[in-house]
Backbone bond lengths (Angstrom), bond angles and torsions (degrees), N, CA, C in turn:
res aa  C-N    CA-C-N  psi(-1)  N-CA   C-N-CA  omega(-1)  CA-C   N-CA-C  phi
1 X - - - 1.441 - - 1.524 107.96 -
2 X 1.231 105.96 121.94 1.910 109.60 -168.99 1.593 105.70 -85.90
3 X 1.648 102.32 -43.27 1.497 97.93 164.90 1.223 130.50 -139.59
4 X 1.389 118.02 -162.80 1.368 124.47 -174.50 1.438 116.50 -61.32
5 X 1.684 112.58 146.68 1.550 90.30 171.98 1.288 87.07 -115.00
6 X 1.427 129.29 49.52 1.688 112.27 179.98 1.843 88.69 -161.16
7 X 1.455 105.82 147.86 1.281 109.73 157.78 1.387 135.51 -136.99
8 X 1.218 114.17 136.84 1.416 121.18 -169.32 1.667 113.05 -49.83
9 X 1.687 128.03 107.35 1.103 116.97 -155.49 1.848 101.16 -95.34
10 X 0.974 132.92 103.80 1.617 114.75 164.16 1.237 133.61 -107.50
11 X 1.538 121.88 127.46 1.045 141.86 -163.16 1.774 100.08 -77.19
12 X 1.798 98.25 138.90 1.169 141.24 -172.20 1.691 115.71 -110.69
13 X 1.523 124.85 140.99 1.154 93.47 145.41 1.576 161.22 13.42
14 X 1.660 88.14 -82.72 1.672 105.28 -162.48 1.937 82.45 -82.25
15 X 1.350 130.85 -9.69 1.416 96.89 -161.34 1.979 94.22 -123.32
16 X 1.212 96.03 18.07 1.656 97.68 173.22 2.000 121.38 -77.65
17 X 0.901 82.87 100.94 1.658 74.51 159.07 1.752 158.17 -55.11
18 X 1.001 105.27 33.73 1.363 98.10 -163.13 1.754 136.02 -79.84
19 X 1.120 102.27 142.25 1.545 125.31 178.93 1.374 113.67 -78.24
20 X 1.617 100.36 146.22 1.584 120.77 159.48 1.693 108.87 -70.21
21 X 1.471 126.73 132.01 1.509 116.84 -179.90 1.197 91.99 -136.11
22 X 1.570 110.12 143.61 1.566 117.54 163.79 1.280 114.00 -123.91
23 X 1.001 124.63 127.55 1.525 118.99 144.63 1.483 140.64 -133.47
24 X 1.495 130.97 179.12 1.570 127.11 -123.76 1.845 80.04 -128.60
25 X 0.669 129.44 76.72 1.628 141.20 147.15 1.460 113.79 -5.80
26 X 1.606 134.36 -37.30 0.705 137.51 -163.94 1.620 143.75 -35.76
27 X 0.944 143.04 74.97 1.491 129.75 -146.94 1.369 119.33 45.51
28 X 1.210 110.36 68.93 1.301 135.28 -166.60 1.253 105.53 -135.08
29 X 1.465 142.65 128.36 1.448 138.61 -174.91 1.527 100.50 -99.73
30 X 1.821 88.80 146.47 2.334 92.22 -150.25 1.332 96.35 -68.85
31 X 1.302 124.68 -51.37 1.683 115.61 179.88 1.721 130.38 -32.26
32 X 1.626 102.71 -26.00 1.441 119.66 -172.24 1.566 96.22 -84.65
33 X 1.129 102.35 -61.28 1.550 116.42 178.07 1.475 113.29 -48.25
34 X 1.320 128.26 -59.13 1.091 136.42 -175.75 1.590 102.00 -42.20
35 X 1.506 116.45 -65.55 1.675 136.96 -152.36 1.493 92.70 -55.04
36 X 1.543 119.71 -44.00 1.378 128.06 -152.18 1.448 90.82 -83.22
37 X 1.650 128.13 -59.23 1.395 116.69 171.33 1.393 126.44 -43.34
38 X 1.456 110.47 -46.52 1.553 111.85 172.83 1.514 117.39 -30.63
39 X 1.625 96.26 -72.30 1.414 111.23 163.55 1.847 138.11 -20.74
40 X 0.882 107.70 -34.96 1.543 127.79 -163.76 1.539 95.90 -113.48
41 X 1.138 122.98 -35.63 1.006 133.93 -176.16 2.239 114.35 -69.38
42 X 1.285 70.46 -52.48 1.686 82.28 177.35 1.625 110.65 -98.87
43 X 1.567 123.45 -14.92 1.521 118.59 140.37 1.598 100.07 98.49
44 X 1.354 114.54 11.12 1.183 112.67 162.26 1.602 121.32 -87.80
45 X 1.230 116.30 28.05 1.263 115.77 146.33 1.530 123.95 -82.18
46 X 1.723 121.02 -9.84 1.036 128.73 -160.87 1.784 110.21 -108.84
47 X 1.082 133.71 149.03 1.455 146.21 -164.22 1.035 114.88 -52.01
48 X 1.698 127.35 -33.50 1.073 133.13 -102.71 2.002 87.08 -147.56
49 X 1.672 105.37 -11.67 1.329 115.56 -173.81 1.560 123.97 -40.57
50 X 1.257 104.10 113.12 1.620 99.00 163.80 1.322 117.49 -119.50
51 X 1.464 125.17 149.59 1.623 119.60 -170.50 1.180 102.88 -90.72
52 X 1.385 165.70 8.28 1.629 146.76 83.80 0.946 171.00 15.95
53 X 1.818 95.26 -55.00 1.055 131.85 -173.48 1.767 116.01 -105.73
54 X 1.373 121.79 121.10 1.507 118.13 166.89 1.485 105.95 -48.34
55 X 1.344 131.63 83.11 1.427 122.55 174.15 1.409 118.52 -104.51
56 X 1.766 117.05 -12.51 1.414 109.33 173.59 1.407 111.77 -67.69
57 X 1.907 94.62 -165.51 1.258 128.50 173.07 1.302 121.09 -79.27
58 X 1.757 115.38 153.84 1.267 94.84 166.74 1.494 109.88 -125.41
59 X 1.319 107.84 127.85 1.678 150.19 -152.03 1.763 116.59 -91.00
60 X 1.238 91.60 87.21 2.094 91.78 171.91 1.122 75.01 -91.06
61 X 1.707 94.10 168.27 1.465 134.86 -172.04 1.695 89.16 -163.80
62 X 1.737 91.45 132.75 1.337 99.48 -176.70 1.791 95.10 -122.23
63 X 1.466 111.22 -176.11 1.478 125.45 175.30 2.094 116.71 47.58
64 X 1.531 87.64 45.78 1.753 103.39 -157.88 1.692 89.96 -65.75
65 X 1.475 126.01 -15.76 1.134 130.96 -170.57 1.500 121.06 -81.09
66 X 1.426 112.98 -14.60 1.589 132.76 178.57 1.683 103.80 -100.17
67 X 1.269 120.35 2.72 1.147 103.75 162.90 1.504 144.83 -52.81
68 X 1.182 111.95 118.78 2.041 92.48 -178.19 1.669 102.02 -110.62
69 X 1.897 89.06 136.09 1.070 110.49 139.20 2.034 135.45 -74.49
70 X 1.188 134.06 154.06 1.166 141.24 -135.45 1.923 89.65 -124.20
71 X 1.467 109.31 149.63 1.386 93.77 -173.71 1.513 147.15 74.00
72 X 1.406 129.94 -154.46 1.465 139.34 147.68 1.793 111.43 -76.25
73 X 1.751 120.88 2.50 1.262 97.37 -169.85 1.597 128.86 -76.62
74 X 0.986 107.84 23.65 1.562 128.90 -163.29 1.576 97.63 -104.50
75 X 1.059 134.08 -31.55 1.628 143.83 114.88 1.249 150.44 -30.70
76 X 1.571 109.80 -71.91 1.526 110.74 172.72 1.439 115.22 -100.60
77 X 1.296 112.98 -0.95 1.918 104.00 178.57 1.845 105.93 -76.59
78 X 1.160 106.16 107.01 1.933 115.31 -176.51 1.325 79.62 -98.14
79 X 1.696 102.62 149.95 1.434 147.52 175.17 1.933 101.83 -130.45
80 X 1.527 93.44 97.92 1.600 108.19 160.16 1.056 139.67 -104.49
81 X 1.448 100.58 137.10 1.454 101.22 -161.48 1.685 106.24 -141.20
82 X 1.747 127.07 148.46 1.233 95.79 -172.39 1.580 96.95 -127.68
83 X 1.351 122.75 -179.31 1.240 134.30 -154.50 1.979 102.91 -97.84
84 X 1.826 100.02 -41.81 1.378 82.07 173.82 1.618 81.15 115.32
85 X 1.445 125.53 -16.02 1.312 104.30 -167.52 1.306 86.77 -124.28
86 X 1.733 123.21 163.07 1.381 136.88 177.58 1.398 103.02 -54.36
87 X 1.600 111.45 137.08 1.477 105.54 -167.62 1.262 153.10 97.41
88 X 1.717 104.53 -49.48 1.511 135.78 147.15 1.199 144.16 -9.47
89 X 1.473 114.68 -2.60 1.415 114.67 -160.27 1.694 109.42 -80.76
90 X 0.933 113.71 121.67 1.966 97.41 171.90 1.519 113.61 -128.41
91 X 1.323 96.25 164.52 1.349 93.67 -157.19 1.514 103.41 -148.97
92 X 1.893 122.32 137.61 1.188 104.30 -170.78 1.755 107.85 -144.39
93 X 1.242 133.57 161.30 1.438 99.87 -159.93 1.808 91.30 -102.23
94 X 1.336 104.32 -165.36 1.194 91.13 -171.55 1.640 121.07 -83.97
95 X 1.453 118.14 -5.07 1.373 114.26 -177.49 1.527 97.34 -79.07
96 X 1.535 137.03 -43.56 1.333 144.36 165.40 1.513 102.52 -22.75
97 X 1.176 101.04 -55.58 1.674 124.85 -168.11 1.543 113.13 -31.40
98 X 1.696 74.98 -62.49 1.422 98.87 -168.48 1.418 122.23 -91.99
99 X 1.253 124.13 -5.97 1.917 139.16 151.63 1.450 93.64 -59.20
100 X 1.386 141.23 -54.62 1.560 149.06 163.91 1.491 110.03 -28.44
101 X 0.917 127.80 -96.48 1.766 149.77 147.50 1.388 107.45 -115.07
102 X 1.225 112.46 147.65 1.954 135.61 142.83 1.267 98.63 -66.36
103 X 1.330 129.54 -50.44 1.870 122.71 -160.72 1.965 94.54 -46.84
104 X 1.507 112.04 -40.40 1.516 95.73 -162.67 0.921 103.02 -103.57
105 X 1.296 139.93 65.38 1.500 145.38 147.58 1.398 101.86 -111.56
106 X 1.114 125.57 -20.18 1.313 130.24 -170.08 1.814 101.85 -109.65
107 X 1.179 120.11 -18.18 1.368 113.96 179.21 1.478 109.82 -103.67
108 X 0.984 123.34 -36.66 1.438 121.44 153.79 1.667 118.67 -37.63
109 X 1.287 110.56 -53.46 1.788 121.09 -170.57 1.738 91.90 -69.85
110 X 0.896 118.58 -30.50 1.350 126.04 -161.79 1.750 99.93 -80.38
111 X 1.423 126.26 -80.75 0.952 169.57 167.93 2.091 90.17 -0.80
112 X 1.797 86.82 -71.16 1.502 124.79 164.31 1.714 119.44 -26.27
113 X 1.232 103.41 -27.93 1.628 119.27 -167.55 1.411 98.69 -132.40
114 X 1.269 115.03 33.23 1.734 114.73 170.39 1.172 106.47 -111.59
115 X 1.193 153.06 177.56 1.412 146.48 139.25 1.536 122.24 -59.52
116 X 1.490 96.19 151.58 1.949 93.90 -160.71 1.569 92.26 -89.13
117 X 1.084 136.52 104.13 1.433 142.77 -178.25 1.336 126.64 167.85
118 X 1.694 124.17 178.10 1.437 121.50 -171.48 1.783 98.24 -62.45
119 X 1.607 130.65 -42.73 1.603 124.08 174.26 1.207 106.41 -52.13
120 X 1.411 137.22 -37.63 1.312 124.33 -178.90 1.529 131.05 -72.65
121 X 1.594 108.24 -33.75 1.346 116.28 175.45 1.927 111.90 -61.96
122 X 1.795 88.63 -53.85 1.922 78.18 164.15 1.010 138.12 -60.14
123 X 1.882 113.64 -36.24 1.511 107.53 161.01 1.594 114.23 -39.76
124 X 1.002 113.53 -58.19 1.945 110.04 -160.01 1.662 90.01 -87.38
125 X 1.173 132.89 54.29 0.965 129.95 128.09 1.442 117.63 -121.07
126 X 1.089 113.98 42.03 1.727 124.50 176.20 1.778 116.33 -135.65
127 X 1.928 86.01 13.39 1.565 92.33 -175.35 1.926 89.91 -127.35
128 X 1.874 78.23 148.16 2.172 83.58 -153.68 1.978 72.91 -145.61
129 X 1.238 82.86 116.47 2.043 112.58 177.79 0.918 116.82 -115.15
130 X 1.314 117.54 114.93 1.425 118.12 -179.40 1.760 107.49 -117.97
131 X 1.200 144.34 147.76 1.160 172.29 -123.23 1.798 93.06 -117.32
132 X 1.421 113.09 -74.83 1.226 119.20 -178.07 1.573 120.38 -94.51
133 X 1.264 110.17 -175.13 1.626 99.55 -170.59 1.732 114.48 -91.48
134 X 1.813 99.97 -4.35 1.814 78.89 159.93 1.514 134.70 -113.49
135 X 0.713 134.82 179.86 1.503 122.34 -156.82 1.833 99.68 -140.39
136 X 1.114 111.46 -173.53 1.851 131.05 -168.56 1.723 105.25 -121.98
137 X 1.201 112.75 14.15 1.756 111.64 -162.86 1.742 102.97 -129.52
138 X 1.419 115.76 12.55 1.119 118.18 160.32 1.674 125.78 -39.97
139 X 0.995 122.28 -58.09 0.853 132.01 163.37 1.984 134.49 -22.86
140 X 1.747 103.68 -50.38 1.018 123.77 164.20 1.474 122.19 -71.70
141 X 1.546 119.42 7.91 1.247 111.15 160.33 1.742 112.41 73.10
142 X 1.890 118.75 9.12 1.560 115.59 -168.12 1.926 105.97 -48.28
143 X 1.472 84.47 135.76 1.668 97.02 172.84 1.850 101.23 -85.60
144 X 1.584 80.13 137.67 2.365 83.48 178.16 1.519 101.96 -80.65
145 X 1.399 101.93 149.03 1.564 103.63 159.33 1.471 99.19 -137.31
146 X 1.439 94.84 130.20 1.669 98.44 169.95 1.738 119.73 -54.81
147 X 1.088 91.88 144.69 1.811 87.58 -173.47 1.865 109.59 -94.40
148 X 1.577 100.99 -16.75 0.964 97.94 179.69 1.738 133.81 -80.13
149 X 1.085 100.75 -8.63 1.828 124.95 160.41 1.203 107.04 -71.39
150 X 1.403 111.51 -29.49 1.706 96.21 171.66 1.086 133.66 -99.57
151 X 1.043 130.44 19.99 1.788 145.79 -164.38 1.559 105.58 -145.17
């Protein structure tokens, strides 16, 4: 046999598919939530995956405010961050966090599980958090997926 009878297919741009995704946050613990957004997010749930390529979905998440944390972490989980100036460091735990916004408890965890680079910053710009359960993306027709099949 001289050659292949199969070829390595990789997805491009012009030949990516992507979907509207929603999902329901609801008493859902953020680490679970997060992994599953990651996922969809970066599109390796899909056949067609390349590590390169923007090939996921793009993923609202509604009710970011019913999230539970597990434990004391609603206490001791600190989020640091620094100012840039000598000294600067601040630091807040996650219930602080979340008196701040709910959207960034969930974009942080998210964010966290992207790749550290120019693919990663565009990935997490295909993730749209909303606090309450309605959202601005009606329009796009997002398909639900239960979150709880995936965790």
């Amino acid at each position: 046999m001289d050659t292949l009878s199969y070829k390595t297919i990789s997805a491009n741009t012009k030949t990516v598919d992507k979907q509207w995704v929603l999902l329901d946050a609801d008493s859902v613990p953020l680490g679970r939530l997060a992994s599953v957004v990651a996922i969809h997010i970066r599109g390796k749930h899909k056949t067609n995956y390349t590590p390169h390529v923007d090939c996921g979905d793009n993923v609202i998440v509604i009710n970011a405010g019913k999230v539970i944390l597990s434990g004391n972490k609603w206490k001791q989980k600190q989020y640091i961050r620094h100012t840039g100036y000598p000294g600067g460091q601040r630091s807040l735990n996650a219930k602080q966090l979340k008196a701040k916004g709910p959207e960034r408890l969930i974009e942080n965890a998210v964010r966290g599980m992207l790749p550290k680079n120019k693919l990663g910053a565009t990935l997490f710009g295909n993730l749209k958090v909303f606090a309450g359960s309605e959202h601005s993306h009606e329009g796009q027709k997002p398909k639900t997926i239960n979150i709880k099949e995936h965790i």
